[in-house]
C-alpha positions as CSV (number, residue, x, y, z in Angstrom):
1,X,-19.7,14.5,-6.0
2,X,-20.1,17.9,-4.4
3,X,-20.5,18.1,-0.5
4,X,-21.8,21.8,1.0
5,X,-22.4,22.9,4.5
6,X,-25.9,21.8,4.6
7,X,-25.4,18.4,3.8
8,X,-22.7,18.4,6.6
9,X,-25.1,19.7,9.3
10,X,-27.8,17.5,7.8
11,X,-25.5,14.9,9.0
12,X,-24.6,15.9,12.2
13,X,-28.6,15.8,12.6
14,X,-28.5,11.8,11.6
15,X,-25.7,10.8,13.6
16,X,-26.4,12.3,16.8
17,X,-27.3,10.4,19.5
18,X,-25.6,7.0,17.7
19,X,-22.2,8.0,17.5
20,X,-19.1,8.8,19.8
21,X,-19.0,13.0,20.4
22,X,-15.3,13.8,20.0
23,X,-13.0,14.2,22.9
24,X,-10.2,16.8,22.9
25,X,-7.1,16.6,25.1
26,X,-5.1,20.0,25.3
27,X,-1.3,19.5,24.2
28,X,1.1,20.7,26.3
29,X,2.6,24.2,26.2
30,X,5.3,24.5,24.0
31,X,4.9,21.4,22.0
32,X,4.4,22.8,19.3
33,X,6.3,26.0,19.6
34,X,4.0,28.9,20.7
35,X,1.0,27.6,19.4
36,X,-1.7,26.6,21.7
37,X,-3.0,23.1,20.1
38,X,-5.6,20.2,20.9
39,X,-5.3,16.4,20.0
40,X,-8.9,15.3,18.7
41,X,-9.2,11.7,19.8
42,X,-11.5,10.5,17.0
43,X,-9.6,7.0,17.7
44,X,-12.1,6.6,20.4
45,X,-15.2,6.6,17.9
46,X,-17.3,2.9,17.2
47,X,-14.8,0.8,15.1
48,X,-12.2,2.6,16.2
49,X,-12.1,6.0,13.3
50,X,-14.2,8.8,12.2
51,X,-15.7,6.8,9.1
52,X,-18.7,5.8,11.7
53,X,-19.8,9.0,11.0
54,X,-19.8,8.7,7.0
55,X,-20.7,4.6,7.1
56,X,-24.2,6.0,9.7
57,X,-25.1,8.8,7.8
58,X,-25.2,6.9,4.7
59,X,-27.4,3.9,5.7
60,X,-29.6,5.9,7.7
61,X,-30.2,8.5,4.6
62,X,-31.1,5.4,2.4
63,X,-33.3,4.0,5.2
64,X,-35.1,7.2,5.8
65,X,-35.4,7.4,1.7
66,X,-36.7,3.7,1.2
67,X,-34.0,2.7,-0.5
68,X,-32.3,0.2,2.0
69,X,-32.0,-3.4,0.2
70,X,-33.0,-6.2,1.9
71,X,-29.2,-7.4,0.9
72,X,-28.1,-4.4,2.8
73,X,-24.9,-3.0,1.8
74,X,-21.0,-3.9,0.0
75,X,-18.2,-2.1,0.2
76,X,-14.6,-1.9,-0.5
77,X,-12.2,-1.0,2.1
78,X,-8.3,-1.7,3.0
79,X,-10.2,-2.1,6.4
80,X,-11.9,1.1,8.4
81,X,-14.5,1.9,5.8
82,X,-15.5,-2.0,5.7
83,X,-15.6,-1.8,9.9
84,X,-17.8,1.2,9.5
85,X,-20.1,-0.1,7.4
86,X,-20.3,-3.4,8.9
87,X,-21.0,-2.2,12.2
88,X,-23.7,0.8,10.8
89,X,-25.4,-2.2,8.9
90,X,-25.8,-3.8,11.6
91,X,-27.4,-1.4,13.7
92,X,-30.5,-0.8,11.0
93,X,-30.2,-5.0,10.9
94,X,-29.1,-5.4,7.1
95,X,-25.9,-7.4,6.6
96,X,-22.8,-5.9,5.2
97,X,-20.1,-7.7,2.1
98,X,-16.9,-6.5,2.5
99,X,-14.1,-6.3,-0.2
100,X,-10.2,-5.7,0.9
101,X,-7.6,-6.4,-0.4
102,X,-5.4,-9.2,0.7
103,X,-2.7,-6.5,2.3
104,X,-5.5,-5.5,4.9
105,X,-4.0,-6.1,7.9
106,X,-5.2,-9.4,10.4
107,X,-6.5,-7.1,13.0
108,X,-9.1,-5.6,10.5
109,X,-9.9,-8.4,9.0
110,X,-11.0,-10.0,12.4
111,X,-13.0,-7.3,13.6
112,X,-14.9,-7.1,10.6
113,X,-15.7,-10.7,10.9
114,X,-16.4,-10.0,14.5
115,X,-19.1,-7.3,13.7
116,X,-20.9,-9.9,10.8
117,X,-19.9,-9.2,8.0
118,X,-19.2,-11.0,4.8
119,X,-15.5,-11.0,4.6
120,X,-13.9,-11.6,0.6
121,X,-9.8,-11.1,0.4
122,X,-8.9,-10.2,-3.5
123,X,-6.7,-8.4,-5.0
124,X,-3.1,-6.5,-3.5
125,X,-4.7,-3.0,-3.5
126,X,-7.9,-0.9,-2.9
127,X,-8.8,-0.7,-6.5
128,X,-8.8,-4.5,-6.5
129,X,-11.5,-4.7,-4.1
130,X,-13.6,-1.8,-5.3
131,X,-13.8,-3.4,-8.7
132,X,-15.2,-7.0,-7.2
133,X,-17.7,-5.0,-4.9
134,X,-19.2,-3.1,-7.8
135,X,-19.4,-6.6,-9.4
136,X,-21.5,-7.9,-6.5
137,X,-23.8,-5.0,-5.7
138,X,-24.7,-5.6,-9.7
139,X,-25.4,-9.3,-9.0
140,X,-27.1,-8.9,-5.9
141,X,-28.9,-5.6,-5.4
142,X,-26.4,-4.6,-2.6
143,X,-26.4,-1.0,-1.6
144,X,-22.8,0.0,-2.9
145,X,-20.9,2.1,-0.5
146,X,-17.4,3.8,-0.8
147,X,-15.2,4.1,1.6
148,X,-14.7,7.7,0.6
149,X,-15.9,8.7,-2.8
150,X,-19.6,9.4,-1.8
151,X,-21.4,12.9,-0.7
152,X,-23.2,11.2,2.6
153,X,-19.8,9.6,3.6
154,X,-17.8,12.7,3.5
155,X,-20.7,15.1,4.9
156,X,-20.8,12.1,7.6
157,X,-17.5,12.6,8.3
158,X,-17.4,16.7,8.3
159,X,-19.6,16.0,11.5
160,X,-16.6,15.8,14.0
161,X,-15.0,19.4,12.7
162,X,-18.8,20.8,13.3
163,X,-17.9,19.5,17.3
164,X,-14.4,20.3,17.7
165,X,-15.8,23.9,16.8
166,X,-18.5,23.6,19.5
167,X,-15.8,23.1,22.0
168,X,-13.4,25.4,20.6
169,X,-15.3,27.9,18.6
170,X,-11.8,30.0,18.5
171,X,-9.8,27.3,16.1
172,X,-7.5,28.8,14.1
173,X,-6.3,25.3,11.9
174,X,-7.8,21.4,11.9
175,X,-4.7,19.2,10.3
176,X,-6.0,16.3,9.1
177,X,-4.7,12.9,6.6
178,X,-5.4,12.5,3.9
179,X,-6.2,9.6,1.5
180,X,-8.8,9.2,-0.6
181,X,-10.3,12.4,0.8
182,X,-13.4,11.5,2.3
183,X,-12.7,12.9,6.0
184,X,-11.1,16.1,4.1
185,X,-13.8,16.9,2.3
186,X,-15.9,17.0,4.7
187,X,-13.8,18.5,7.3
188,X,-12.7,21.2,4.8
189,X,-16.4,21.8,4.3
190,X,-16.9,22.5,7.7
191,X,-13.5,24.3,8.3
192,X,-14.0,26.4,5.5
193,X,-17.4,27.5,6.4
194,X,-16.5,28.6,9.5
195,X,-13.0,30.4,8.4
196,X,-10.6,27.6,10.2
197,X,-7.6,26.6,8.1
198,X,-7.0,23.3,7.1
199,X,-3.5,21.8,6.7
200,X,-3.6,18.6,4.6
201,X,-1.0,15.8,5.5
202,X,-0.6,12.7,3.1
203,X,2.9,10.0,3.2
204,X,5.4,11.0,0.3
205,X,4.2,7.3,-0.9
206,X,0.7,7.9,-0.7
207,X,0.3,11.6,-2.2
208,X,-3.0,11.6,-4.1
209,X,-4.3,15.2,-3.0
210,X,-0.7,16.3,-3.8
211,X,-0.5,15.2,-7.0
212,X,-3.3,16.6,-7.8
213,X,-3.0,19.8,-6.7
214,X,0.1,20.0,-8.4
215,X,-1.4,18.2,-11.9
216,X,-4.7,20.5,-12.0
217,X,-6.4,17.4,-12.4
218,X,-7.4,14.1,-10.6
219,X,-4.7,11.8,-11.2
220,X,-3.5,8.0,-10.3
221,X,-0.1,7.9,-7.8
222,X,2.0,4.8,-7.1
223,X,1.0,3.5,-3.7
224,X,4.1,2.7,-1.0
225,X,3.8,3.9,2.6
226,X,3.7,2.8,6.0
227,X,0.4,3.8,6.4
228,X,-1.0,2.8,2.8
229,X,-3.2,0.4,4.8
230,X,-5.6,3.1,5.7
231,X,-3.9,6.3,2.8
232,X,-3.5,4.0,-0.2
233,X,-6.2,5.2,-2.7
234,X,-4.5,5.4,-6.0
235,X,-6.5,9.0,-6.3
236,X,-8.4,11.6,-4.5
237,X,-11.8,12.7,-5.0
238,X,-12.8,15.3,-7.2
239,X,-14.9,17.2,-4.2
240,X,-11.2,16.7,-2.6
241,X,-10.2,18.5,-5.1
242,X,-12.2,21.2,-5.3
243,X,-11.8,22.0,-2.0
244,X,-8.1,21.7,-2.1
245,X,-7.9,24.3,-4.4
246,X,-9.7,26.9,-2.1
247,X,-7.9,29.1,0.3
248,X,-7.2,28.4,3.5
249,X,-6.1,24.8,2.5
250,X,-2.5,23.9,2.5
251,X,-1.1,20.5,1.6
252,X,1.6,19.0,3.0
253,X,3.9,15.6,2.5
254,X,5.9,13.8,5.6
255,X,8.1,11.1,5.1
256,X,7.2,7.7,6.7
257,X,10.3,8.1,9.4
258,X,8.0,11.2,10.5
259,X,5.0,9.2,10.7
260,X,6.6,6.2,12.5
261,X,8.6,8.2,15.1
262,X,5.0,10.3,15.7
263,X,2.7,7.1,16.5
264,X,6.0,5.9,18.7
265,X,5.9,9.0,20.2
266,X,2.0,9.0,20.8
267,X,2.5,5.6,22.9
268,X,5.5,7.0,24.6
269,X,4.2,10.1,26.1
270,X,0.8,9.4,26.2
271,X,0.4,5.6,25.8
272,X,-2.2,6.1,23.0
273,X,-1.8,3.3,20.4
274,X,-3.2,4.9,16.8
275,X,-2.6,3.8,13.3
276,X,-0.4,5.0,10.7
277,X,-3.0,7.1,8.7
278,X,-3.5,9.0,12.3
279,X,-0.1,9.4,13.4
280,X,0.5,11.0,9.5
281,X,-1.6,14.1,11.0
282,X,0.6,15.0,13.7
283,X,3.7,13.9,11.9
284,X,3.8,17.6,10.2
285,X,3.8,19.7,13.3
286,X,6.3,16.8,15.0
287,X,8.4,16.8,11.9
288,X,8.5,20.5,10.9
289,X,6.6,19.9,7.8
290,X,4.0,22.3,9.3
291,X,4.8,25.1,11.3
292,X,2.2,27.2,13.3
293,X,2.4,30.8,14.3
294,X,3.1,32.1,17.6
295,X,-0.4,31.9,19.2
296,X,-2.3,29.8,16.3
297,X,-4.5,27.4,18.0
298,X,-4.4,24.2,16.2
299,X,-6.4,20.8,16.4
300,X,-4.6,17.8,14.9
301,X,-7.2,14.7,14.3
302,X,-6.4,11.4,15.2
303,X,-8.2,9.8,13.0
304,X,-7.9,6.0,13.7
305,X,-6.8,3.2,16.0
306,X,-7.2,0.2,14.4
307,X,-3.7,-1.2,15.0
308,X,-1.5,-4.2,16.3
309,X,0.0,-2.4,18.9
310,X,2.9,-5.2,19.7
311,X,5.5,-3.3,17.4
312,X,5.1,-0.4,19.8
313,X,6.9,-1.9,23.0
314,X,9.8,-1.5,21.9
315,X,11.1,-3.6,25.1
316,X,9.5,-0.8,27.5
């Protein structure tokens, strides 16, 4: 899979008008030291994370192509990618089979079902599910998506860094999660292209890109974090990869403590209820685990808000 800026902006050219433009909300001075810094509130997109973008940009390229099945299109998902691409189906009125594993959490699950689609539970992890829908889109004829691993879903996803920039054309660093590397690619794409940094955050438990990095080579991880519903891909990307490698891309690892204590932060200050996968983003500047220079202006990408919020309360 390679991914350039072309294919990006091709993207942004599909997906406008249909999707959520994203909002940014200005962090308050000395947050995050001396750095001036911007919370991207991708949360707010249709299904509730950025992988709208990458689930619409891939239907509509296969619609505008002719290659749009009547059986419309499968996918396997802990959850988001499945919401996307229920919810994308059904705006060019093909129905959407969903995969996840039997870990996905209820709220998921529900909305999916809410949006139409064709809901099967197998397996305890990602790969589980992404082996039965390549099974069915062989059987059936399905379109078979990916919830990251795919050229239109990560150039989809790239869209939101190509807005963030037209607001703040001055960004010094995006900080984005990372899990199977879909929304890295493509923001790193983007980033890159327009000489913005990108710091990449992944769970201890969940540290695909890291390992790799550090192998020279794609390799599988064991999978145990709080946010694994949304970060659990047993590997990265080779596009993910690649772009890793480049400079201007730094990866980093939090521990989930970080990431819990940022998403309970989130709801305490703010009283914005996100997921794990996007509280694992601003975990490294809350945590330490990132550290901006004195005057670096820095967007951190909340990626994703499809949570039970009840453990959040707290009693408050």
């Amino acid at each position: 899979m390679t991914v350039s800026i072309e294919d990006v902006q091709a993207a942004a050219q599909r997906v406008a008008g249909h999707i959520r433009p994203v909002a940014l909300a200005p962090v308050e001075q000395g947050a995050w030291g001396a750095a001036e810094g911007w919370l991207a509130l991708e949360f707010l997109q249709y299904t509730g994370t950025f992988k709208a973008r990458g689930a619409f940009n891939f239907i509509r390229a296969h619609r505008d192509a002719g290659t749009l099945p009547d059986a419309g299109a499968v996918v396997a998902s802990g959850g988001n990618a499945g919401l996307a691409c229920a919810w994308a189906a059904a705006r060019h009125s093909v129905p959407a089979t969903v995969f996840v594993p039997e870990t996905a959490p209820a709220v998921k699950v529900d909305r999916l079902r809410r949006l139409g689609a064709e809901v099967h539970r197998i397996g305890t992890e990602y790969a589980d599910a992404r082996d039965a829908a390549q099974k069915h889109a062989a059987e059936t004829g399905a379109l078979l998506s990916h919830a990251y691993d795919h050229p239109l879903i990560a150039a989809g996803a790239g869209t939101v860094l190509e807005e963030i920039l037209q607001a703040r054309p001055d960004l010094d660093t995006v900080v984005v999660a990372v899990g199977g590397g879909g929304l890295f690619t493509g923001v790193a794409v983007s980033a890159l292209e327009h000489g913005v940094g990108v710091v990449a955050v992944e769970p201890y438990g969940c540290r695909a890109l890291n390992a790799a990095l550090e192998a020279g080579a794609v390799v599988d991880v064991p999978v145990d974090s709080v946010a694994a519903d949304s970060l659990g891909a047993r590997h990265v990307s080779s596009a993910a990869l690649e772009w890793a490698r480049k400079d201007g891309v730094r990866s980093v690892l939090v521990s989930d403590e970080a990431i819990v204590s940022a998403r309970q932060a989130l709801w305490d200050d703010r009283r914005i209820a996100v997921e794990h996968a996007a509280a694992t983003a601003l975990s490294a500047l809350a945590s330490g685990a990132y550290r901006p220079r004195p005057g670096e202006k820095v967007a951190v990408l909340l990626c994703g808000a499809n949570t039970d919020p009840a453990d959040l309360a707290h009693g408050r």
